[in-house]
N, C-alpha and C positions, 0 to 999 in steps of 0.2 A: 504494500500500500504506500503511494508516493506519501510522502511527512507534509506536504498542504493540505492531502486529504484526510490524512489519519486527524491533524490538527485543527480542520473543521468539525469533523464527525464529535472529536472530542469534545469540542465547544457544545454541539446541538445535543448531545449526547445530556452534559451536566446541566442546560439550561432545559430541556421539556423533561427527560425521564426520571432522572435522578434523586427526586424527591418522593417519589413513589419504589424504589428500590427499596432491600433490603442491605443494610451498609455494604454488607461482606459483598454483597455480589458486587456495586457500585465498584468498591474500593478496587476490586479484579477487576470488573473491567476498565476501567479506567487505569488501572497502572500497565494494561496493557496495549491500552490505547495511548498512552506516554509513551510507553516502550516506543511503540512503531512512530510516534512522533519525533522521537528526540534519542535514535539508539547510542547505542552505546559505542565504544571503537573495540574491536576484538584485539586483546593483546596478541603481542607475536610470541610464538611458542620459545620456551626457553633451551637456549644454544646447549647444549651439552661439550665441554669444551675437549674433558680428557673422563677414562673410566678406573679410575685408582682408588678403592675402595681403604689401602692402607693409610693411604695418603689424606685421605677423609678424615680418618682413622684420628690420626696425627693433629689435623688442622683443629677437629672438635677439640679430643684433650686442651690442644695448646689455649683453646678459650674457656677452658675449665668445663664442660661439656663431658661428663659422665656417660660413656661409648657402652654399650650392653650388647652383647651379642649372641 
């Protein structure tokens, strides 16, 4: 749904029905009519740089980080 139109609906939405809902359902749908008005940015997945499981190991310890294995 283009974000002008989710952002109308939204509007006409809180102004004629909304008063006559039941909160819970209002509050869902409206936050999800927000969603699609204003989403959000998807982070970017995080880099995995090396797989050294000792070294991990190590780096906890050294911040005082109690390793249980």
């Amino acid at each position: 749904m283009p974000r002008l139109q989710a952002e109308e609906l939204e509007q006409a939405i809180v102004a004629a029905i909304s008063p006559h809902m039941r909160r819970a359902d209002r509050q869902r749908l409206l936050a999800r009519l927000a969603e699609a008005a204003h989403p959000r940015p998807k982070p970017k997945p995080m880099q995995i740089i090396e797989h050294d499981p000792e070294k991990a190991r190590a780096w906890f310890e050294a911040h005082g980080i109690e390793v249980i294995h």
